[in-house]
C-alpha positions as CSV (number, residue, x, y, z in Angstrom):
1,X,-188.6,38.6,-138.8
2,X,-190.1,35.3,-140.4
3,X,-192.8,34.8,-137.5
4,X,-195.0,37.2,-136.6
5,X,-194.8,39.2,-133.1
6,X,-197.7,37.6,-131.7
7,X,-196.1,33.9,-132.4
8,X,-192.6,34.9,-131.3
9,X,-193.9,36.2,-128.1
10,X,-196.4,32.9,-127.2
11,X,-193.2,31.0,-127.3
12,X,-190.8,30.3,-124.7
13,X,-187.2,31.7,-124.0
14,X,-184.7,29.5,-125.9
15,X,-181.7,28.9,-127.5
16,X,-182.6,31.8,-130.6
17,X,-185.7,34.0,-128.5
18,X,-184.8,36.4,-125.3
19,X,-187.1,38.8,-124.2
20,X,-186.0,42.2,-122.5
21,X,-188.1,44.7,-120.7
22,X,-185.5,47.9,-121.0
23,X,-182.3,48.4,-121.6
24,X,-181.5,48.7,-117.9
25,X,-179.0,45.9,-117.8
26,X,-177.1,46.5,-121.0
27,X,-174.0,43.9,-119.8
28,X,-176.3,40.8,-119.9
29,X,-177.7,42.4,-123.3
30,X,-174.6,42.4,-124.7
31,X,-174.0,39.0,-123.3
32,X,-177.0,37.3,-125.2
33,X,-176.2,39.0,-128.7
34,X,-172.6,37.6,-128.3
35,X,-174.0,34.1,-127.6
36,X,-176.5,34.1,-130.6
37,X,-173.7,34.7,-132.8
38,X,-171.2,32.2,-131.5
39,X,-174.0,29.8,-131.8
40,X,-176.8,29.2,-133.4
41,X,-178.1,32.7,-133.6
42,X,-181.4,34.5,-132.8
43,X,-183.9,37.3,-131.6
44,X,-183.8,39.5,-129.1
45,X,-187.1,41.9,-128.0
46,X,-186.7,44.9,-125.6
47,X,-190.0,45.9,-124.3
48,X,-191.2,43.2,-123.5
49,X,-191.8,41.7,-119.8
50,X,-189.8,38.7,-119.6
51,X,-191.9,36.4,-117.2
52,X,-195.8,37.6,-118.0
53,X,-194.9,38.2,-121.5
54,X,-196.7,41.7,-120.8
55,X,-196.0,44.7,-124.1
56,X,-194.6,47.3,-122.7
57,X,-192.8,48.9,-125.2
58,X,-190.2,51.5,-125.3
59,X,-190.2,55.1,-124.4
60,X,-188.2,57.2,-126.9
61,X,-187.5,54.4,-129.4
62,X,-185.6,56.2,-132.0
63,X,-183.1,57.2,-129.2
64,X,-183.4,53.7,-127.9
65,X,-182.5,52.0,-131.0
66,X,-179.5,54.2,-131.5
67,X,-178.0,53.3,-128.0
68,X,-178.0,50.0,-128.8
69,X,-176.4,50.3,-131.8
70,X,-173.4,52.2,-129.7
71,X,-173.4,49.5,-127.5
72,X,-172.8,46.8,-129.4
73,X,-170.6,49.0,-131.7
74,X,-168.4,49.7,-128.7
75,X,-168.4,46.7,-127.0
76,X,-168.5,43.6,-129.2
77,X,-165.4,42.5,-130.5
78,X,-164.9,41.2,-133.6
79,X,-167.2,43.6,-135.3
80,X,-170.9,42.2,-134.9
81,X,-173.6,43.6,-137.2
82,X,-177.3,42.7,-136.3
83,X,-180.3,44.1,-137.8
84,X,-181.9,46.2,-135.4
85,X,-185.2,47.3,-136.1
86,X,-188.4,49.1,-134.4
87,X,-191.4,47.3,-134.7
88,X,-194.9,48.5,-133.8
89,X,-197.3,45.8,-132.1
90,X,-200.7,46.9,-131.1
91,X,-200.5,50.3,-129.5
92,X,-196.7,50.3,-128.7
93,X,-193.1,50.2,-130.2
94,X,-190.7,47.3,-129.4
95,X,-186.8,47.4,-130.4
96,X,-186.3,44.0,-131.8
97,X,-182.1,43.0,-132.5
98,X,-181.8,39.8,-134.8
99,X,-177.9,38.2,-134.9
100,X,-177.2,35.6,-137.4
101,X,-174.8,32.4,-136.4
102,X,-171.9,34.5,-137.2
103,X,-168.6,33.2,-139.6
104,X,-166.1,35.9,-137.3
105,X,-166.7,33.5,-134.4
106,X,-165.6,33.8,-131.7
107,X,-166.9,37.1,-130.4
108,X,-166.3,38.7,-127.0
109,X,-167.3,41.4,-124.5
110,X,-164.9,44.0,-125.2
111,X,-164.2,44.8,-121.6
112,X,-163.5,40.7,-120.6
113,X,-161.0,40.0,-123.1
114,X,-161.0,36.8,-125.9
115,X,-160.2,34.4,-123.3
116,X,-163.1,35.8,-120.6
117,X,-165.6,37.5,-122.6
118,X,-166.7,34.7,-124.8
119,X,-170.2,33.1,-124.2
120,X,-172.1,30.9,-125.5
121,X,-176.4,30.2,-125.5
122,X,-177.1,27.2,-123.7
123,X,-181.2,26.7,-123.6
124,X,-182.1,30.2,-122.5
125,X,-179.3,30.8,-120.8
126,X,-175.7,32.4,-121.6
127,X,-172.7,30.1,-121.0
128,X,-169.0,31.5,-120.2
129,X,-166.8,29.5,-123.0
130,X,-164.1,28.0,-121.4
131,X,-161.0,27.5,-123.7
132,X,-161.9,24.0,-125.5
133,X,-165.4,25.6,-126.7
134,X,-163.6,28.4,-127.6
135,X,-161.0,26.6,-129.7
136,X,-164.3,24.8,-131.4
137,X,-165.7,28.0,-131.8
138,X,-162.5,28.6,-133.9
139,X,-162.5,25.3,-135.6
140,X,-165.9,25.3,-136.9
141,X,-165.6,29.2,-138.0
142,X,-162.5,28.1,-140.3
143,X,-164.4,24.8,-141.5
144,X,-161.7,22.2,-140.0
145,X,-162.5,19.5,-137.7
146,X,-161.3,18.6,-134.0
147,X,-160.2,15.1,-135.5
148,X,-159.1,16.1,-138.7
149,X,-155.8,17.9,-136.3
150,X,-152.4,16.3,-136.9
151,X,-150.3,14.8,-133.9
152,X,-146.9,15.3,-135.2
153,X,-145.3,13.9,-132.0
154,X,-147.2,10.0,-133.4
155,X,-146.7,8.0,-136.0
156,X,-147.9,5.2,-138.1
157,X,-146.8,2.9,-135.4
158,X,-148.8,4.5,-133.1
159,X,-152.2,3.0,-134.8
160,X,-153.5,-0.8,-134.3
161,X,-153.5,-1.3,-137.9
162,X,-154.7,-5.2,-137.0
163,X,-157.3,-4.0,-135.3
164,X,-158.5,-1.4,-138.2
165,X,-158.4,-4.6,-140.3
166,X,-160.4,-6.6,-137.5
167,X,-163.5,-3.6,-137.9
168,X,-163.1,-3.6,-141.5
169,X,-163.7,-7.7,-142.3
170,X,-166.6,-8.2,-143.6
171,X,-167.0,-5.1,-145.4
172,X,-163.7,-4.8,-147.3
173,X,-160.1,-5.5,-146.9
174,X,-157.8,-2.6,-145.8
175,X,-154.3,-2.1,-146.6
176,X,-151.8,0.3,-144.9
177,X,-152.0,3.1,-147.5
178,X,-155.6,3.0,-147.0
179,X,-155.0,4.5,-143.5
180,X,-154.2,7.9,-145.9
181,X,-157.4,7.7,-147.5
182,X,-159.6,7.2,-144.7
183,X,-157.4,10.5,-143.0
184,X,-156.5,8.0,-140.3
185,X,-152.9,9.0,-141.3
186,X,-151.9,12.3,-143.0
187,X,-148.6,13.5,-144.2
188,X,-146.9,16.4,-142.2
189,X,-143.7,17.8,-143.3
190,X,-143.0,15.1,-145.8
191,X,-144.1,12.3,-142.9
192,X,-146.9,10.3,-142.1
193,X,-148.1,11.1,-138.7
194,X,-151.8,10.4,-137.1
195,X,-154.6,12.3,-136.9
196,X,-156.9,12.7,-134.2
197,X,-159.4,11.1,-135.4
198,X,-157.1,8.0,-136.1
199,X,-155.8,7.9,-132.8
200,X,-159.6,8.0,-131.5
201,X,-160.4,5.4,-133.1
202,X,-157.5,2.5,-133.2
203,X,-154.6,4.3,-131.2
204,X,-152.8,1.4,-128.8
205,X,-152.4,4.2,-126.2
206,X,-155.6,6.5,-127.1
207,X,-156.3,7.0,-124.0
208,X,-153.3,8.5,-122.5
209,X,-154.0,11.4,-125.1
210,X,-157.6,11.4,-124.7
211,X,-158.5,10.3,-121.5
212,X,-162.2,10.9,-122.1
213,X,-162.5,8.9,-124.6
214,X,-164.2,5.9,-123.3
215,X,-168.1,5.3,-122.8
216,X,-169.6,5.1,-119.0
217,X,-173.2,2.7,-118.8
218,X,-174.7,2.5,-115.6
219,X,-178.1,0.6,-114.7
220,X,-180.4,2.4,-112.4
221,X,-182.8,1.1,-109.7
222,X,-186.3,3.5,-110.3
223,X,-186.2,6.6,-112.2
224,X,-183.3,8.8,-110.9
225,X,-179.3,8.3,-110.2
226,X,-179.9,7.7,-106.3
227,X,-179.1,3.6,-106.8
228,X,-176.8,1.9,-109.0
229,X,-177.5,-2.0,-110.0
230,X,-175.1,-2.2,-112.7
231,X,-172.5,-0.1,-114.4
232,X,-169.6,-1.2,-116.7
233,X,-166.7,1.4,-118.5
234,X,-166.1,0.6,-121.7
235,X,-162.5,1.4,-123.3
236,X,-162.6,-0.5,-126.8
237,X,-161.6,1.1,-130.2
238,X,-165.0,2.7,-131.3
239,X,-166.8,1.5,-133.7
240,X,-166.5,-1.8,-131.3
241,X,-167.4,0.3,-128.3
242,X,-170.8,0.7,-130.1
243,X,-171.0,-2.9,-130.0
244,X,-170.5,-3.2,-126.3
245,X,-173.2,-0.5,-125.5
246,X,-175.6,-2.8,-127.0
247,X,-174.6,-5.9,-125.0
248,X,-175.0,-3.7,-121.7
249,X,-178.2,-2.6,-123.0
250,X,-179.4,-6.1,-123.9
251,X,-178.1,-7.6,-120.9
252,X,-180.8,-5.2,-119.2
253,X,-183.4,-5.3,-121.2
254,X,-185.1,-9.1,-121.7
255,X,-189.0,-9.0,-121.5
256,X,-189.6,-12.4,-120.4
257,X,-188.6,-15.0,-117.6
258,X,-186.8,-17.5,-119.8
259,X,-183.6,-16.0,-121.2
260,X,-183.1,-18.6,-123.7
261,X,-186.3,-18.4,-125.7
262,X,-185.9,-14.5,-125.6
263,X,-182.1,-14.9,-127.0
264,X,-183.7,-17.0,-130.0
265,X,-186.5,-14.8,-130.7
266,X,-185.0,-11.7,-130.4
267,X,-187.4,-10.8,-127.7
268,X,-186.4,-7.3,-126.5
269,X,-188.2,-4.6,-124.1
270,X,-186.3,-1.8,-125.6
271,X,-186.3,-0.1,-129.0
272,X,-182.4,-1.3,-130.5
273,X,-182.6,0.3,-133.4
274,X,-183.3,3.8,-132.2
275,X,-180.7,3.1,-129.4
276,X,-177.9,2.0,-131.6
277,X,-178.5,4.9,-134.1
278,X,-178.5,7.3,-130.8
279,X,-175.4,5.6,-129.4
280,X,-173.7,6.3,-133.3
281,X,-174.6,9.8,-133.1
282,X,-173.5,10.4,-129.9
283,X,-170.1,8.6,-130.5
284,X,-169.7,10.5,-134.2
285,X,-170.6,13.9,-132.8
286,X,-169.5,13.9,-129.1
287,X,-166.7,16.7,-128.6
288,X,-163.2,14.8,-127.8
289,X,-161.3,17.7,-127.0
290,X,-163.4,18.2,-123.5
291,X,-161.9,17.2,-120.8
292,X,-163.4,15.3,-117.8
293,X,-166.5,14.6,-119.7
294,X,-166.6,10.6,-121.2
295,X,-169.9,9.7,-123.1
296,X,-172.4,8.2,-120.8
297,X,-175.4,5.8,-121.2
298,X,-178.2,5.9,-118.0
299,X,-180.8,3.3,-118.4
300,X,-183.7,4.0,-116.2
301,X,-186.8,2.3,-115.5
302,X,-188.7,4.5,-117.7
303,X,-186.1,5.5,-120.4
304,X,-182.5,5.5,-121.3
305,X,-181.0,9.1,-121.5
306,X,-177.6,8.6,-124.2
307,X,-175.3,12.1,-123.5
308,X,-172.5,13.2,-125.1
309,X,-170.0,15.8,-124.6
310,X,-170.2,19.1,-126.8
311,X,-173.2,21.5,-127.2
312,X,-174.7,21.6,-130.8
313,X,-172.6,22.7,-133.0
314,X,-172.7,26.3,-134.2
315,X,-175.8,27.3,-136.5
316,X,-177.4,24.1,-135.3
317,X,-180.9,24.1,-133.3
318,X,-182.5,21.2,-132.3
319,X,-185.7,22.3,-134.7
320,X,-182.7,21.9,-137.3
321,X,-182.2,18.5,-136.5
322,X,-185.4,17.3,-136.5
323,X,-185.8,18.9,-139.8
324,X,-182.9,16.6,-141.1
325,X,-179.9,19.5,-141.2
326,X,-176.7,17.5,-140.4
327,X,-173.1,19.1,-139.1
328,X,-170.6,16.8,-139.0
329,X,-168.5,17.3,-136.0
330,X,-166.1,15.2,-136.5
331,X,-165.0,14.3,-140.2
332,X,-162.7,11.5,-139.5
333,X,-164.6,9.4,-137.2
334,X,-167.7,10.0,-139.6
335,X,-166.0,8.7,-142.7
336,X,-165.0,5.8,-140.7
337,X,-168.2,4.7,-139.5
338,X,-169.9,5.3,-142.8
339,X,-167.5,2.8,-144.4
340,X,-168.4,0.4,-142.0
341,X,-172.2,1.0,-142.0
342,X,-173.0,2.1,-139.2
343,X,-174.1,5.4,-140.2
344,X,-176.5,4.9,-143.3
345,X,-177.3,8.5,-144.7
346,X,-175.7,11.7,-144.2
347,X,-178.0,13.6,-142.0
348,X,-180.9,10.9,-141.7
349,X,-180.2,9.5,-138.3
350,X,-182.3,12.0,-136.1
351,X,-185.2,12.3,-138.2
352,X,-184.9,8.2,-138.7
353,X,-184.9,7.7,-134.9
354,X,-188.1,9.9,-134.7
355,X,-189.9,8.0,-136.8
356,X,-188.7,4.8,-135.8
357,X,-190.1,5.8,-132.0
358,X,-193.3,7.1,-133.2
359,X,-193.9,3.2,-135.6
360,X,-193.3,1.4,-132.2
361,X,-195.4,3.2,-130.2
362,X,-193.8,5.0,-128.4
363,X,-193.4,8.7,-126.8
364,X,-191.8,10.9,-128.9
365,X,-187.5,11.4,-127.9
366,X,-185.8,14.3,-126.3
367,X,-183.0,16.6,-127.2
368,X,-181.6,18.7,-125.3
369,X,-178.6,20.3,-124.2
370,X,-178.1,19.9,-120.6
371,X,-174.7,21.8,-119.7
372,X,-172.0,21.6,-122.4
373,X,-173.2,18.0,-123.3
374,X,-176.0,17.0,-125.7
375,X,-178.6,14.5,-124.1
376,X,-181.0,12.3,-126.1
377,X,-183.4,10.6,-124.2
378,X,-185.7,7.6,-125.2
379,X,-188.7,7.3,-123.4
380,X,-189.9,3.4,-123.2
381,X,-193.5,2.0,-123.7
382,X,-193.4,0.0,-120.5
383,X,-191.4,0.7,-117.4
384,X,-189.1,-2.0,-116.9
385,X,-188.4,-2.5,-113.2
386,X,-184.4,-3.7,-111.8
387,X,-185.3,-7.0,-110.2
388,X,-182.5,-8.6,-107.6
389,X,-182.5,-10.7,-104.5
390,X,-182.9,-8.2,-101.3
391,X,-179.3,-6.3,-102.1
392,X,-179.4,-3.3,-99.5
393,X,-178.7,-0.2,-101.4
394,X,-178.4,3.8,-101.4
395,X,-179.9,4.8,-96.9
396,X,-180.9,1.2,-96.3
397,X,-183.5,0.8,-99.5
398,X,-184.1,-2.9,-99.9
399,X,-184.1,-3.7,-103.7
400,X,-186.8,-5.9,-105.0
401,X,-187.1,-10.0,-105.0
402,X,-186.2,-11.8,-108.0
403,X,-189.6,-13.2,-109.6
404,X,-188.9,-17.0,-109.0
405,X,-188.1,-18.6,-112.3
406,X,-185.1,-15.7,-112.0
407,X,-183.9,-16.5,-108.5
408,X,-180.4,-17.7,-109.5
409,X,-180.6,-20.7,-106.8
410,X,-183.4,-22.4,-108.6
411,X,-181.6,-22.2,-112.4
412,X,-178.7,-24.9,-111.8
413,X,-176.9,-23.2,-115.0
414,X,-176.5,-20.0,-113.2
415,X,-175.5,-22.0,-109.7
416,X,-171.7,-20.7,-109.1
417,X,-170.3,-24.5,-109.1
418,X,-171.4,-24.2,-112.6
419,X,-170.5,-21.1,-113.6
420,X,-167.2,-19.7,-111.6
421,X,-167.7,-16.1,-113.2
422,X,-170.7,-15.6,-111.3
423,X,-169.5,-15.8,-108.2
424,X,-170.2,-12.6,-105.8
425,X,-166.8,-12.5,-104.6
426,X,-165.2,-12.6,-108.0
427,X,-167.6,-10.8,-110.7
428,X,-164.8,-10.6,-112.8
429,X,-165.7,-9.8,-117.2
430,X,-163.3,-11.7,-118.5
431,X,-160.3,-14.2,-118.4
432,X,-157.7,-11.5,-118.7
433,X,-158.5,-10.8,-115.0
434,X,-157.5,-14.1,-114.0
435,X,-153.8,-14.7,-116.6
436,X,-153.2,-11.1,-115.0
437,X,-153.9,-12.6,-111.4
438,X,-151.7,-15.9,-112.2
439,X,-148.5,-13.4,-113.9
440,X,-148.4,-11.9,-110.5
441,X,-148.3,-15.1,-108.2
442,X,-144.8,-14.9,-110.1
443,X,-143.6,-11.9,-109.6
444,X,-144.6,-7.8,-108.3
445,X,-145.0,-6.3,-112.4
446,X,-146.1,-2.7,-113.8
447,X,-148.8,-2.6,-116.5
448,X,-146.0,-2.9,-119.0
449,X,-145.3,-5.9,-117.6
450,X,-148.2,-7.4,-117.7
451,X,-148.8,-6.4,-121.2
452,X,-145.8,-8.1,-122.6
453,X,-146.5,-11.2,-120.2
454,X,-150.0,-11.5,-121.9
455,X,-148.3,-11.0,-125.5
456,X,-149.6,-7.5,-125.8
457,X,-147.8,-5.2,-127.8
458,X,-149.2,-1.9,-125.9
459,X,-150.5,-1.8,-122.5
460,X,-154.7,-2.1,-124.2
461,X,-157.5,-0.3,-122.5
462,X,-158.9,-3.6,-121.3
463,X,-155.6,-4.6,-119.4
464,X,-156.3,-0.8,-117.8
465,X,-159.5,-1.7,-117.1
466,X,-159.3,-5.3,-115.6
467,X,-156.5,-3.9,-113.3
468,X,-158.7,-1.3,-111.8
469,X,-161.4,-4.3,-110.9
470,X,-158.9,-5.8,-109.4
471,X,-157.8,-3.5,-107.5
472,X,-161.0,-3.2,-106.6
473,X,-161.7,-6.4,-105.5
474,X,-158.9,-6.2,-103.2
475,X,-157.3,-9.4,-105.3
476,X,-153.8,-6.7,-105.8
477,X,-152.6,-3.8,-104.9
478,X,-150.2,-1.0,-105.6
479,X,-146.4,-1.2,-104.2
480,X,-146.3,2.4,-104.4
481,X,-149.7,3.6,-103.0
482,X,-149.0,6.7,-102.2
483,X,-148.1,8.1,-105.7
484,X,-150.7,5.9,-107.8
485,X,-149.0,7.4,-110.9
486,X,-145.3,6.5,-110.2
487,X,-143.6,5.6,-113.2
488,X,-142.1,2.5,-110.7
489,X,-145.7,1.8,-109.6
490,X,-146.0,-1.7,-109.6
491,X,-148.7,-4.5,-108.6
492,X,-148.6,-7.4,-106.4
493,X,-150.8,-10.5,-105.0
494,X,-152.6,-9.5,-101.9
495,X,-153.8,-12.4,-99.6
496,X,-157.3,-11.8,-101.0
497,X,-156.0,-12.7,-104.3
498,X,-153.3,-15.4,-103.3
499,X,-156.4,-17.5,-101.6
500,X,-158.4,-16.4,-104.4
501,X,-155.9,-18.7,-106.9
502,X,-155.4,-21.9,-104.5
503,X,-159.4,-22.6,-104.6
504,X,-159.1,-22.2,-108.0
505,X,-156.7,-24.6,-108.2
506,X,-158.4,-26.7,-105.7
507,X,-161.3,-27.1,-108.0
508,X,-159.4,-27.5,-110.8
509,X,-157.9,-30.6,-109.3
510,X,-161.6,-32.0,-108.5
């Protein structure tokens, strides 16, 4: 044991430290050793009280400490060996079990089967693996990578090579058989066929493989999710997705009343640098092959918590990070962003963030693992309140006033005559909305459709995206509601959206 009893037992139960008072419960024993070794490891002591901390020590230790050698003998599967060991504190004996992060990962309970019986340490508590983290478990045990994994049904075809280029300017110019080099591409039996990680980052139709990967950002009024102000959903390639987490971030976080002087100085109430390093690691490291879990950015009034999916990965502690121990996750997407700067050191991001926080002033970040997704929360100097004109939200709460040199109706720039886009009934993000709106005063079209009306190639994430506002805004709607998935599911002009058009093209006459 490297710390001493006495330290070990001052110290919380954690990810590596579980405290036992008998072996009266030898299932959820078993569970925890299993869990230490399909993750990061760690120690557990039996004879001690588990809440006061209280020695008891254990009666008959030498028999003790054979009977849990038979347990986990008979039922750990693959073969688990811990060192077991009696240890004499004060005036009594405990039975202390240490398991190292294991390289025969995954291990099960016996009795439950590989596909029941797998667990994992969450905090200080033991997780059931369900069958993506146990497929990780695998992966990492072998050395591969999640986006490293071929997808022989693909091709070249399948990437947005122009797009590859378009993140690439600036820094160098790509050719095609640079894809191969940067494992965008890889060959499979004598073919060139997509990775994972290529399709993550410029596949035209990413998301129908990996619907999760996008990036949520939400605005919230006060300190907890109980009001929304803003929220956007971001579906761009990556490394441009990084991009337009900052923008939403920005667009939230000017100190000042005038928004011009604060664009020319560079005026900001939040810390950017440790935000854009956080939102890189989270993008770099989140865990693609979870379903139902996107990467999400909360800005509060007090902090901004940056999550992404996928516990730590095995052998990894949050102590380990902070020490500067880095574990690539995923290979691909890493190489990728290192070529295009956005990560600058192997394994120097976390520690960098630390002590970016701590020149600035302010309190120290968070990491934890909340779930089977990794939050990193940034605590800000100042609280920056949501300010709006009395919008009722959430039972009936009345948001605050605008201070006055915000109100919109005394800045003539932000008037709507002015500035169309602002307009409460519209609100839409950009002019795709409106070509999509004007193809459908035509005719009733599918996303295909559209995509080939607008000169698209593939039908893009933004298309998705702007169709789903719309939809929203009641400006279309679905010939085929009832089955929103149809593969004849069209859309068509409601009388919303048909009005909508002819005061647009009422002004535009003016």
């Amino acid at each position: 044991m490297t710390h001493s009893i006495a330290q070990l037992l001052s110290r919380p139960e954690g990810k590596t430290l579980e405290f036992k008072q008998d072996l009266s419960s030898p299932r959820n024993i078993l569970k925890t050793l299993v869990a230490f070794a399909n993750t990061a490891g760690g120690r557990l002591f039996i004879g001690v009280e588990d809440g006061s901390r209280e020695v008891l020590g254990v009666e008959n230790p030498l028999d003790e400490e054979e009977r849990v050698c038979s347990l986990i003998a008979d039922n750990i599967e693959p073969r688990l060996v811990p060192n077991v060991e009696l240890i004499s504190f004060e005036d009594k004996t405990l039975l202390g079990v240490e398991v190292y992060p294991s390289g025969s990962r995954p291990h099960w309970l016996k009795k439950e089967g590989p596909d029941n019986g797998v667990y994992a340490r969450l905090g200080s508590t033991n997780r059931k693996a369900d069958r993506e983290l146990i497929a990780e478990l695998k992966r990492t045990a072998e050395g591969k990578s999640f986006d490293e994994q071929v997808l022989p049904d693909r091709t070249v075809d399948d990437l947005d090579f122009d797009a590859a280029a378009a993140c690439f300017k600036g820094h160098r110019k790509i050719v095609e058989k640079d894809l191969e080099s940067l494992r965008l591409v890889t060959k499979y039996q004598g073919h060139l066929v997509p990775t994972v990680g290529g399709m993550l980052l410029f596949g035209k139709d990413r998301e129908l493989i990996f619907p999760d990967a996008w990036i949520q950002c939400g605005r919230f009024i006060g300190k907890d999710k109980a009001d929304i102000f803003d929220h956007i959903e971001i579906h761009e390639y990556l490394p441009v997705a990084v991009e337009r987490v900052m923008e939403f971030l920005k667009k939230h976080a000017m100190r000042g009343a005038d928004f011009s002087e604060l664009r020319r100085r560079d005026v900001w109430s939040i810390p950017l640098t440790v935000l854009r390093e956080a939102v890189v690691n989270a993008v770099v490291h989140a865990d693609y092959s979870q379903r139902g879990a996107p990467i999400r950015i909360a800005f509060f009034d007090d902090r901004i918590e940056i999550e992404n999916p996928g516990i730590l990965l095995p052998g990894m502690t949050v102590e380990d990070m902070l020490q500067g121990v880095s574990k690539i996750r995923n290979h691909v997407i890493a190489r990728v962003f290192r070529e295009l700067n956005l990560i600058e050191q192997w394994g120097s991001g976390v520690s960098r963030m630390f002590k970016e926080a701590e020149a600035l002033g302010l309190p120290e970040p968070e990491i934890i693992e909340v779930g089977m997704r990794v939050r990193f929360i940034v605590h800000l100097k100042e609280s920056i309140a949501v300010e709006t004109p009395g919008l009722v939200t959430g039972e009936g709460k009345s948001r605050p006033e605008l201070r006055p040199e915000l109100r919109p109706e005394l800045r003539p720039e932000l008037q709507p005559e002015s500035r169309p886009e602002l307009r409460p009934e519209l609100r839409l993000e950009s002019l795709l909305a409106a070509k999509v709106l004007v193809l459908l005063m035509k005719n009733d079209a599918g996303k295909a459709e559209l995509a080939s009306g607008l000169g698209h190639k593939t039908i893009s994430g933004e298309l998705k995206k702007q169709i789903k506002r719309l939809l929203e805004f009641g400006f279309i709607e679905m010939t085929v509601p009832d089955k929103p998935r149809s593969s004849k599911q069209k859309y068509r002009l409601t009388a919303k959206g048909k009005a909508f058009l002819d005061k647009e093209a009422e002004g535009g006459e003016e």
